[in-house]
Every structure is written in structure tokens, then in C-alpha cells.
SEDO-243364 format. One record per atom (N, C-alpha, C): z, x, y. Coordinates in steps of 0.1 Angstrom, whole numbers. Example, Ala and Ser with C-alpha at 12.3 -4.5 7.8 and 13.67 -1.06 7.14 Angstrom:
<pts>
+-------+-------+-------+
!     w !     u !     v !
+-------+-------+-------+
!    78 !   132 !   -57 !
!    78 !   123 !   -45 !
!    78 !   132 !   -33 !
!    71 !   128 !   -22 !
!    71 !   137 !   -11 !
!    79 !   129 !     0 !
+-------+-------+-------+
</pts>
This chain:
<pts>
+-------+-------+-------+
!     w !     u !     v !
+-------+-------+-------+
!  1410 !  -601 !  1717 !
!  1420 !  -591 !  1720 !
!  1418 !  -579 !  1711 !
!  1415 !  -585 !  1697 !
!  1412 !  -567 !  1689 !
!  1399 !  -559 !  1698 !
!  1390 !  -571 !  1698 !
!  1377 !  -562 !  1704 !
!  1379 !  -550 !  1719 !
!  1391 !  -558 !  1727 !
!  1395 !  -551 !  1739 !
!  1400 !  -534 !  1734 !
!  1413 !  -540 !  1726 !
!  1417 !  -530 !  1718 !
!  1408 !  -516 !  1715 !
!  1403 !  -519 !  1704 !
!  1393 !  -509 !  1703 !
!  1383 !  -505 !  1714 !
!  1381 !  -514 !  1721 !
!  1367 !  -509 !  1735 !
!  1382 !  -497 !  1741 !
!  1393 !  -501 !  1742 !
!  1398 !  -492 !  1747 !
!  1403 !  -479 !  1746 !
!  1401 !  -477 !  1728 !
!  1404 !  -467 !  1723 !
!  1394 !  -459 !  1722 !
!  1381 !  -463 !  1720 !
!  1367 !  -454 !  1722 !
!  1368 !  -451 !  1736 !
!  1369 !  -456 !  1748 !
!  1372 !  -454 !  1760 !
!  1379 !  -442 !  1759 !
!  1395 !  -446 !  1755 !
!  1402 !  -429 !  1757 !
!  1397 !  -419 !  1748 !
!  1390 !  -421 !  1738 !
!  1391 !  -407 !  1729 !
!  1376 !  -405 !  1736 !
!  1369 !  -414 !  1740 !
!  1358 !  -405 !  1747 !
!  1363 !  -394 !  1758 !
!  1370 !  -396 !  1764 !
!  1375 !  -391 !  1776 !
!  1387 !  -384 !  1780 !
!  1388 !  -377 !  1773 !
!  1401 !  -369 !  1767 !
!  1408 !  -360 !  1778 !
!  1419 !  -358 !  1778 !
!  1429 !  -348 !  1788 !
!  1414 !  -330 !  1794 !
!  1411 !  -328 !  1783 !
!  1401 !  -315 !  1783 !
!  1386 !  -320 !  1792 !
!  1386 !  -335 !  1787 !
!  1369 !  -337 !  1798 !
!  1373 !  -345 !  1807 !
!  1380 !  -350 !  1812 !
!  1382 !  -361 !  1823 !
!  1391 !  -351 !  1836 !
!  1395 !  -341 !  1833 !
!  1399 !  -331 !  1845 !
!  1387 !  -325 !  1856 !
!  1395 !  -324 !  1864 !
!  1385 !  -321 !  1879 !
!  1385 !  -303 !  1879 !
!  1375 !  -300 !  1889 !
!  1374 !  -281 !  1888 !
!  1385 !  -278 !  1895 !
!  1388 !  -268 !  1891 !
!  1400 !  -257 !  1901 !
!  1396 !  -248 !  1914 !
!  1408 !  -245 !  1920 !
!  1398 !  -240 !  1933 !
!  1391 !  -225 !  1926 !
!  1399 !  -221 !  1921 !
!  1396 !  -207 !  1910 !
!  1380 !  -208 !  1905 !
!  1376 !  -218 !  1899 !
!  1363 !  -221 !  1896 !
!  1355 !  -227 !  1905 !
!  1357 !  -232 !  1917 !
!  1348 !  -236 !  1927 !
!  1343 !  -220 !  1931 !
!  1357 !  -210 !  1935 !
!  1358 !  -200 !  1942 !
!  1347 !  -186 !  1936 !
!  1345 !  -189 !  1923 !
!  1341 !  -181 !  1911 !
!  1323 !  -186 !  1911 !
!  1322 !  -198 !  1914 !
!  1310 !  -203 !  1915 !
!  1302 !  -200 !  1925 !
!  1309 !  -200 !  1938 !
!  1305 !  -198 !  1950 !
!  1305 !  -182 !  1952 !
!  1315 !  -177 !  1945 !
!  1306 !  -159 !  1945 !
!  1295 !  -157 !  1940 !
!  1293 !  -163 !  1927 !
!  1280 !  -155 !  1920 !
!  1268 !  -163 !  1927 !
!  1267 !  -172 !  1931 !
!  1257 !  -179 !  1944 !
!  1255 !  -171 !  1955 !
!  1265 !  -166 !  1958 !
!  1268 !  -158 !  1967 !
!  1259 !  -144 !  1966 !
!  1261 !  -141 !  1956 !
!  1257 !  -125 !  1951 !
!  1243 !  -129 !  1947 !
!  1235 !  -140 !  1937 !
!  1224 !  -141 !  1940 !
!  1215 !  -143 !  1950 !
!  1221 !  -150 !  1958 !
!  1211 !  -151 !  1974 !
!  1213 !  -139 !  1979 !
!  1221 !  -128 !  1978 !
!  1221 !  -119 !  1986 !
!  1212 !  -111 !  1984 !
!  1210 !  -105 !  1965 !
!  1201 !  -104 !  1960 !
!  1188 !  -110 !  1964 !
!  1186 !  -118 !  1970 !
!  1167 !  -129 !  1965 !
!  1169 !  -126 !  1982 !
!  1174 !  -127 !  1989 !
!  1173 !  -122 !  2005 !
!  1171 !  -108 !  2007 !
!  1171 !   -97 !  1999 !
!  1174 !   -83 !  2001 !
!  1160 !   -81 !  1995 !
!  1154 !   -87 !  1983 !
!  1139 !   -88 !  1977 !
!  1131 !   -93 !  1988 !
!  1133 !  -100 !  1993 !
!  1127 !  -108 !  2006 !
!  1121 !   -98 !  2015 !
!  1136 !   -91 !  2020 !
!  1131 !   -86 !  2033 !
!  1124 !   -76 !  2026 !
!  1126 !   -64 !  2019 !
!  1122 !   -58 !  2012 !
!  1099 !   -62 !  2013 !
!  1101 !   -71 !  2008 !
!  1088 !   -73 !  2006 !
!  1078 !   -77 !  2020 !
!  1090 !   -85 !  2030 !
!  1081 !   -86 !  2042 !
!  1078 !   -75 !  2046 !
!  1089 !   -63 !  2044 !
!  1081 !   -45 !  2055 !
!  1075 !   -42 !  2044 !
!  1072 !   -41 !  2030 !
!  1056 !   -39 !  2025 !
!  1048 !   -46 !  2029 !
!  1050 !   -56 !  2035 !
!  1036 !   -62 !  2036 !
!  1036 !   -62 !  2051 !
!  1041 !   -57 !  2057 !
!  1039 !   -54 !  2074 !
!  1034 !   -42 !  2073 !
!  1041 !   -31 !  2068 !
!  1030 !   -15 !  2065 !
!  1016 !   -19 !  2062 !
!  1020 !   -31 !  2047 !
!  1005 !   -28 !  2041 !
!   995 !   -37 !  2053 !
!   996 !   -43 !  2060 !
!   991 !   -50 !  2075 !
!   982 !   -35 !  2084 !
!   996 !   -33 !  2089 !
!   995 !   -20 !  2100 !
!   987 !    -7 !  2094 !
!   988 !    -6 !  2081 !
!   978 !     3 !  2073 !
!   963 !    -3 !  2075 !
!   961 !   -13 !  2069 !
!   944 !   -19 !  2071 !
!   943 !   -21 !  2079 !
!   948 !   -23 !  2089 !
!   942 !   -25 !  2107 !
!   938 !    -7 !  2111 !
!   948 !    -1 !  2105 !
!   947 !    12 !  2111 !
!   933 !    18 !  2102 !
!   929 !    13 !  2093 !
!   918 !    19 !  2087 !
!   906 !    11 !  2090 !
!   905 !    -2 !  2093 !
!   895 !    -4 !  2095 !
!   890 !     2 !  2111 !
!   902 !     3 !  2120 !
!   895 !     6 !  2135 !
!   892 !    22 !  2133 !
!   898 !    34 !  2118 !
!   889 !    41 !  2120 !
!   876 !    42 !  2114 !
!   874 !    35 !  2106 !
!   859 !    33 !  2101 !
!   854 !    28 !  2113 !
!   854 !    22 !  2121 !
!   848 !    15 !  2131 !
!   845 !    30 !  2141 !
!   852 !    36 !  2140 !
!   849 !    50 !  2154 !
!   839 !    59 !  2142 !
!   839 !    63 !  2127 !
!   833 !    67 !  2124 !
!   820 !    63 !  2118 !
!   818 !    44 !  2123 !
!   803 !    42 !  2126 !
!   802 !    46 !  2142 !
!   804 !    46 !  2149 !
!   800 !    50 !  2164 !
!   796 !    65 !  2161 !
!   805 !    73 !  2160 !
!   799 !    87 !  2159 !
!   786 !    87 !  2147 !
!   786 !    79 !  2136 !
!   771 !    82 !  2127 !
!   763 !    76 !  2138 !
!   766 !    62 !  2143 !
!   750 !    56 !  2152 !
!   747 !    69 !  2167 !
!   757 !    80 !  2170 !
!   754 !    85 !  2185 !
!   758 !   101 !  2179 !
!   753 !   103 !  2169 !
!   758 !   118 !  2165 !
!   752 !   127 !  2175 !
!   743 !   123 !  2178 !
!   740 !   139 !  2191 !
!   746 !   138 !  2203 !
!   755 !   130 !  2201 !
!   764 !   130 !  2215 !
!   784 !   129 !  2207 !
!   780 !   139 !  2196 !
!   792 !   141 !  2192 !
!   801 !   150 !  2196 !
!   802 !   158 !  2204 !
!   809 !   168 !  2214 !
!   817 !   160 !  2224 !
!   812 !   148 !  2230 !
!   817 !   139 !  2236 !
!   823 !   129 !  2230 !
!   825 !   128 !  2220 !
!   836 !   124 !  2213 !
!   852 !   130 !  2211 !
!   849 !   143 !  2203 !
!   856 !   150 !  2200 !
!   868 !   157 !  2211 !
!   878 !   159 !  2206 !
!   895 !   166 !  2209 !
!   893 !   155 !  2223 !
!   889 !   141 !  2219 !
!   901 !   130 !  2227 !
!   907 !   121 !  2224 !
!   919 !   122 !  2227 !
!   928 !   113 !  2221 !
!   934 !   100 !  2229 !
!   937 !    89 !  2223 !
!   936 !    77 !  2231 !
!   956 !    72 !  2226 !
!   956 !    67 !  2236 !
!   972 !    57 !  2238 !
!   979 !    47 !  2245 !
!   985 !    44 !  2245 !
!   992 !    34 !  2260 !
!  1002 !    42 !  2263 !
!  1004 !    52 !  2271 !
!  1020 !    54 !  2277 !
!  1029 !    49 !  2281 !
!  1026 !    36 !  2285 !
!  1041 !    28 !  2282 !
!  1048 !    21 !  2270 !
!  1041 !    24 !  2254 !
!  1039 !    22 !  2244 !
!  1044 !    35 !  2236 !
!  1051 !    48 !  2240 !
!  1058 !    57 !  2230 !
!  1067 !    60 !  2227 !
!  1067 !    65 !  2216 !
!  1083 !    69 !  2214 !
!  1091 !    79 !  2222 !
!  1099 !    80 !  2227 !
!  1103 !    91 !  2240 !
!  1102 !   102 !  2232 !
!  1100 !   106 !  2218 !
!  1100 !   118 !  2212 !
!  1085 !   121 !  2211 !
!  1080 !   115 !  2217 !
!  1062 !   118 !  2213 !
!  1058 !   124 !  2227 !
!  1057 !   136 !  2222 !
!  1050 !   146 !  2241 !
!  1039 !   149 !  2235 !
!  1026 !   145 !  2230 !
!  1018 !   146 !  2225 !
!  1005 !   144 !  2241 !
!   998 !   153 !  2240 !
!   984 !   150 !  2249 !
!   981 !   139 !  2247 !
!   978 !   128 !  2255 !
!   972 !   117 !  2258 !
!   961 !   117 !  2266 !
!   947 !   117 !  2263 !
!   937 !   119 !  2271 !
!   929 !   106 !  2278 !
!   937 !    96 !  2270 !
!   931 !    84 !  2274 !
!   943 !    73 !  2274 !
!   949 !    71 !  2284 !
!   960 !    60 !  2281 !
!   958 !    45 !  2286 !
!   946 !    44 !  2290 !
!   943 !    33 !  2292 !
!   924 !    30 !  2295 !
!   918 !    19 !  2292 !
!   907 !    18 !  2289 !
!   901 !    20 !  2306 !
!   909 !    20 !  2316 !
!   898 !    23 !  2327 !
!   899 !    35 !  2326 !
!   909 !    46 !  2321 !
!   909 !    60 !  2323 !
!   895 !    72 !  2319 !
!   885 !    59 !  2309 !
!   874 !    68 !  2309 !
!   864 !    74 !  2312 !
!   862 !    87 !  2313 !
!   854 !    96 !  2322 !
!   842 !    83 !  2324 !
!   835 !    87 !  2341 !
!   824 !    79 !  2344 !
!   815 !    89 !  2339 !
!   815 !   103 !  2337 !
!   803 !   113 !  2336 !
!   799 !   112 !  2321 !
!   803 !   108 !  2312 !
!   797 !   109 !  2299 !
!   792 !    95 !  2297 !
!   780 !    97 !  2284 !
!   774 !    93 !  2283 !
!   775 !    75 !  2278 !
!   767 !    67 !  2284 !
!   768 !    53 !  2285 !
!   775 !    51 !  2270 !
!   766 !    53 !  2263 !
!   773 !    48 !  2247 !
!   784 !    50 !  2243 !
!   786 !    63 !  2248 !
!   803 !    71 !  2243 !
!   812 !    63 !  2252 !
!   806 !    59 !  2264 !
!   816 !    55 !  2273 !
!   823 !    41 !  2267 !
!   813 !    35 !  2261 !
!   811 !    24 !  2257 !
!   822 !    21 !  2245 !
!   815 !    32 !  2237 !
!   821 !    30 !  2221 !
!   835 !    33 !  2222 !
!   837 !    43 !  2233 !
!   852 !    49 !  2235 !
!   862 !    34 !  2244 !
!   856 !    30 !  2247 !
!   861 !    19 !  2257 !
!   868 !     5 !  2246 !
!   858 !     2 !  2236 !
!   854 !   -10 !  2231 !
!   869 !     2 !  2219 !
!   869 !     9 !  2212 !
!   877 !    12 !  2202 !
!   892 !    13 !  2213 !
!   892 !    18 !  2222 !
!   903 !    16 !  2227 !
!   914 !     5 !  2229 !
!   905 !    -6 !  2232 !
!   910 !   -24 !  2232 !
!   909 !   -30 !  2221 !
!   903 !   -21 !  2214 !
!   906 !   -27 !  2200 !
!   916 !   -23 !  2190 !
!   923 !    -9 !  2193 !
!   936 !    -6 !  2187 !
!   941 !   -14 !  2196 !
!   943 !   -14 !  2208 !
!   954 !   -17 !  2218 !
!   957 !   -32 !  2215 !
!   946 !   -38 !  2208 !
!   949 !   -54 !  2203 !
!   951 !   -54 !  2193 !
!   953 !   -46 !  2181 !
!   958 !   -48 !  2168 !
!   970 !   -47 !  2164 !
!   976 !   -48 !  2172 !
!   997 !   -54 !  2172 !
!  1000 !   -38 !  2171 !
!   993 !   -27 !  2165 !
!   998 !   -14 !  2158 !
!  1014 !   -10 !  2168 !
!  1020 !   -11 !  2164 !
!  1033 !    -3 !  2176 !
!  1030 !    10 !  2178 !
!  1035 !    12 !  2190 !
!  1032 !    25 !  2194 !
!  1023 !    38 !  2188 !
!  1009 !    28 !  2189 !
!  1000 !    36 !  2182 !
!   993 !    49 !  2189 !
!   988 !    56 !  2184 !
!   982 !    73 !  2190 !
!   967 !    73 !  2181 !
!   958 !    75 !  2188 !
!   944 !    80 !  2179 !
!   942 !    95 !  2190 !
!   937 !    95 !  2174 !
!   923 !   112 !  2182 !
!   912 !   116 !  2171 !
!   903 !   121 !  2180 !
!   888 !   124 !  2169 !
!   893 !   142 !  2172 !
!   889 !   147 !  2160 !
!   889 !   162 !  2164 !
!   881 !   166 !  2155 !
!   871 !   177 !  2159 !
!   862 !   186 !  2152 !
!   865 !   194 !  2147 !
!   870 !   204 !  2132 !
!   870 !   212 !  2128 !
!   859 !   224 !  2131 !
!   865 !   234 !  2133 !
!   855 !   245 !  2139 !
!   849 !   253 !  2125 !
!   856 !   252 !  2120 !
!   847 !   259 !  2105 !
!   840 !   251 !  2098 !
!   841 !   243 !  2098 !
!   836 !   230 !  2084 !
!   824 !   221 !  2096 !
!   833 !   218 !  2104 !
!   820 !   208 !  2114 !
!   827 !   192 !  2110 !
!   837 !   194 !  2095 !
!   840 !   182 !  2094 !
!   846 !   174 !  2112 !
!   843 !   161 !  2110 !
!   853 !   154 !  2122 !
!   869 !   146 !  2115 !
!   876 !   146 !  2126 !
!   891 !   137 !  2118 !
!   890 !   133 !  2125 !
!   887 !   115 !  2120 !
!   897 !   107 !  2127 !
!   908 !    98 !  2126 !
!   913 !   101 !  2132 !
!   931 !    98 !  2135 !
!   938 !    86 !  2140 !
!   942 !    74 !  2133 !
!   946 !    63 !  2139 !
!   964 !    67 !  2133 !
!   976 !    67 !  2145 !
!   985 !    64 !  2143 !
!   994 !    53 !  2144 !
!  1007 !    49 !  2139 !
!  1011 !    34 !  2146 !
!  1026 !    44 !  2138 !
!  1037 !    32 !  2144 !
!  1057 !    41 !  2143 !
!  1056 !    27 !  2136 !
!  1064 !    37 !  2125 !
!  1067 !    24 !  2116 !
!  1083 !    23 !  2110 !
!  1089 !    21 !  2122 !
!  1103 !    18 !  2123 !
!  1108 !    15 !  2115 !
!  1099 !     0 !  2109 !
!  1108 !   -12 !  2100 !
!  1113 !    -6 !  2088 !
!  1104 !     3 !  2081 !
!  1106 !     4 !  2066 !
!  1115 !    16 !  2069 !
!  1121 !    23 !  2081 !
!  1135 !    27 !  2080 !
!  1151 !    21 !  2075 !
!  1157 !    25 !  2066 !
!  1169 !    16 !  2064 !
!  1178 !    24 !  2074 !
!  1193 !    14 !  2075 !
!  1198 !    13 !  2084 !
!  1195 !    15 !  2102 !
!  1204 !    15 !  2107 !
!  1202 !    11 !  2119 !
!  1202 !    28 !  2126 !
!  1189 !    35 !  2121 !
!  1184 !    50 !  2129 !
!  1175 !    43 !  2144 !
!  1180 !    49 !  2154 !
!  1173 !    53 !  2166 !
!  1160 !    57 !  2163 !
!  1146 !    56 !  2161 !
!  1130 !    62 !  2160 !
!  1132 !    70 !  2172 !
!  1137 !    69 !  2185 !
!  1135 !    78 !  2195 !
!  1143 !    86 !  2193 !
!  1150 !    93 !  2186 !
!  1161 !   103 !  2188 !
!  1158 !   112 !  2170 !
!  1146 !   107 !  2162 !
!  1143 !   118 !  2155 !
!  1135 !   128 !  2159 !
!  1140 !   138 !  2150 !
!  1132 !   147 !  2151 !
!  1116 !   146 !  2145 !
!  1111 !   157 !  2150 !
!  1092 !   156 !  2145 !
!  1094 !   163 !  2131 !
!  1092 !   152 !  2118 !
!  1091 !   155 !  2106 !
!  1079 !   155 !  2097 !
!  1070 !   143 !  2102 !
!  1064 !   141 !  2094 !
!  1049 !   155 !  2100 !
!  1040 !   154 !  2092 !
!  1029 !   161 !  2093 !
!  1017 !   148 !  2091 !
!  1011 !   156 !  2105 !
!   995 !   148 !  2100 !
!   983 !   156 !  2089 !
!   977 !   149 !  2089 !
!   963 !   156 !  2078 !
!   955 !   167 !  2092 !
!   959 !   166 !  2099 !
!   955 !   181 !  2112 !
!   964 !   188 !  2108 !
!   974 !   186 !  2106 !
!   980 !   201 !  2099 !
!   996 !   202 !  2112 !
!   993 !   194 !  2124 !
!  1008 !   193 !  2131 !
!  1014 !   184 !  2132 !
!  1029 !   186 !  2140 !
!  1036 !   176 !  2135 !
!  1036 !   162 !  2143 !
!  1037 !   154 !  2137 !
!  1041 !   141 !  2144 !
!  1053 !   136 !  2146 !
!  1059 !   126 !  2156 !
!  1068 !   126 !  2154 !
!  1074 !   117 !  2143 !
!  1087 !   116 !  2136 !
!  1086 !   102 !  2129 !
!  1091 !    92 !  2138 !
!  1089 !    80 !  2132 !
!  1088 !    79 !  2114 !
!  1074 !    75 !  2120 !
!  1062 !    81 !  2123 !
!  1048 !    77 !  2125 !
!  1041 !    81 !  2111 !
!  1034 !    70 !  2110 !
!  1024 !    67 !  2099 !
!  1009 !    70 !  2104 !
!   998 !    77 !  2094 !
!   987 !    80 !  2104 !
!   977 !    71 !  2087 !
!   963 !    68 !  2091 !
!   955 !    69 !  2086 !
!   941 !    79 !  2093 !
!   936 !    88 !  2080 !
!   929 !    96 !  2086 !
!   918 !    95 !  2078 !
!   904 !    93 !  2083 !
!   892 !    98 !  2078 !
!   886 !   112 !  2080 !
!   879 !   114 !  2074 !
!   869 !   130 !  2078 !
!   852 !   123 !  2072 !
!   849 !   132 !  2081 !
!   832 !   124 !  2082 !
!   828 !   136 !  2090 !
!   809 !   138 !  2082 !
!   802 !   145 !  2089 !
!   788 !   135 !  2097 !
!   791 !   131 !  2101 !
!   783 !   121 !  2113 !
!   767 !   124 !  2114 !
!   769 !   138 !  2117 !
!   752 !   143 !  2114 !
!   748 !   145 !  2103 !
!   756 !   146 !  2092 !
!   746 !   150 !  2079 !
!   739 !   140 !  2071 !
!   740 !   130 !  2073 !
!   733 !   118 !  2072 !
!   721 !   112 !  2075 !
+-------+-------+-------+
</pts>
């Protein structure tokens, strides 16, 4: 009986009115906000980081297909005239604010009169932006008349890393290319310059 006794007195003083009580809704309520506000937080880093790393995607695709057109113009430089002021696109791929020359909107659209290689090289870089996911992408080669340098020009609309819910088809033309005109936004461009012949 004494042993009971005391088993039962360590029992209650273990377990006292302050530690043996249940949570309040107050403190469930209080718990579940700041949970709340952290995930909102670690979801907002999240997305955050998926559209850097979708730019930083749509960026290296767009630079390697133009390094790829400025080895074609070094391997066929004397047939560099036939390259130059054409620009390639899908028209059913733009932004309704883009009235931009399109000289090539599709890979059958290429002249039969120029030269096999150019036909070639122009053909093969065209299906190869057109398969690189780029959204509503725009290229063009253009020759500088004073310098001789060439630009080439890979574009893609890069919607995502717009916040809130803005229309892309209903801005205005803000951004500038490295040609010196405007594009529309929110278009992103990668541009090389290369002299093809001096090589």
C-alpha cells in the first residue's frame, strides 16, 4: 500500500495541471499560420527559381543555334550575301504585336535559286530553332554596311519572368535589339557579330 502511495505521488507531481493540458485552438491556429507563411515563402523561392532556370534554358539554346549559323557562314563565306537581311519564323507562333518582316516562315519557304549549301544550312538551322521549345522565336543574319561585321540574331518571348498577370500581346515595343530597333516585349534576343571572311 505505501509503495502504491508514493508510485502515485511521483505520478501526479510528474504530471502537473501546467504539463498534462491539451493545445488551444488559439495555438493550433497560431501554428498553422506561421506554416502557412513559411510554405508560402519556400513556394514563391520555388517558382522564382524554376523561370531562372527556364530563361537560363531558352538563353543557351538560343546561343548555341547562333553559333551554329555563325559556323555555316565561316564554312560558306563566299556565299555570304546569301545569307544576309533573312530572317526566319513560324507565323503561327507570334505575338500579335510582332509586325516584323518574316522572310522565312517555314522550312519549305526556301528560295530554290540559291545556292545548295545556303539552301541547306538555311533549311537545317531553321528546324532546328523550330525544335528547340524557344516560344515564339524570330532569327535574322544582317550585314553591317560599314564594318562588314555580320549579326546574328536568335529571338524567343519570355513571358514567364513577367510578374502578374500582363497580356505579352497587348505591350507595347520596348525592348531594343543589339541592331539598334525595337522589338517587341517582353522578347529576349541572343546576338553574335562575326566576320566569317576574315578568318
Amino acid at each position: 500500500m505505501a509503495f502504491r502511495q508514493i508510485h502515485d505521488r511521483h505520478r501526479i507531481g510528474f504530471c502537473g495541471r501546467s504539463l498534462c493540458r491539451g493545445y488551444t485552438l488559439i495555438e493550433v491556429l497560431l501554428t498553422g499560420t506561421i506554416v502557412l507563411i513559411a510554405m508560402t515563402g519556400i513556394l514563391t523561392t520555388q517558382m522564382v527559381g524554376i523561370k531562372i532556370t527556364q530563361n537560363a534554358y531558352h538563353r543557351t539554346q538560343a546561343t548555341t543555334l547562333a553559333y551554329q549559323m555563325t559556323d555555316y557562314l565561316r564554312a560558306n563565306c563566299s556565299a555570304l550575301s546569301d545569307y544576309v537581311s533573312l530572317s526566319l519564323c513560324r507565323s503561327g507562333n507570334r505575338a500579335a504585336n510582332d509586325k516584323r518582316n518574316c522572310t522565312i516562315d517555314d522550312a519549305s519557304d526556301i528560295s530554290a535559286d540559291i545556292t545548295t549549301v545556303v539552301d541547306d544550312d538555311l533549311r537545317a538551322w531553321w528546324t532546328a530553332i523550330d525544335g528547340s521549345g524557344l516560344p515564339k522565336w524570330y532569327a535574322t543574319i544582317v550585314q553591317a554596311a560599314d564594318t562588314g561585321l555580320v549579326y546574328v540574331v536568335v529571338q524567343w518571348d519570355d513571358t514567364h519572368s513577367i510578374e502578374g498577370s500582363v497580356n505579352p500581346d497587348e505591350l507595347e515595343e520596348s525592348n531594343t535589339s543589339c541592331l539598334g530597333t525595337a522589338i517587341p516585349a517582353p522578347m529576349e534576343e541572343v546576338c553574335l557579330t562575326t566576320l566569317p571572311c576574315a578568318l
